[in-house]
C-alpha angles and dihedrals in degrees: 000000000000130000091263101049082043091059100045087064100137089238080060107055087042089059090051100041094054087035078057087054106033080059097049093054096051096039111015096229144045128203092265087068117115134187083266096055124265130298091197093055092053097044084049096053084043089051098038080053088061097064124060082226087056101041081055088053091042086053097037082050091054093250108153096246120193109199085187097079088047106129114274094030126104113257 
C-alpha cells in the first residue's frame, strides 16, 4: 500500500474532516481558506454528514442536521 492509498482510509477522511471543522469553529478559518470561503470547509461538513458520529459533532457545533436525507431513509 502506498502512502496515498494509506491516507484515504475511511478512519482517515472522517479525522480530517472533524479536525476541518473543529478548526473552523476556533479560529474561523484554515490555511485552505481563500477570499471566496473555503472548499475544504465545505467537503469536511459533506463528509462529517456521512457518519452518524459526525452527524452528533455537526449538531453539538450548531450545524442544521437532517437526519432525513441519512443513507437508507426516504428523502
Amino acid at each position: 500500500m502506498t502512502g496515498t492509498e494509506e491516507s484515504d482510509r475511511p478512519g482517515d477522511r472522517f479525522e480530517s474532516a472533524r479536525n476541518t471543522v473543529l478548526q473552523h469553529r476556533d479560529d474561523g478559518t484554515c490555511f485552505h481558506c481563500g477570499g471566496g470561503g473555503c472548499g475544504q470547509h465545505t467537503w469536511a461538513v459533506e463528509e462529517l454528514g456521512r457518519h452518524p458520529g459526525g452527524r452528533a459533532l455537526l449538531r453539538q457545533l450548531g450545524f442544521p442536521i437532517d437526519d432525513s436525507t441519512e443513507e437508507g431513509q426516504p428523502r
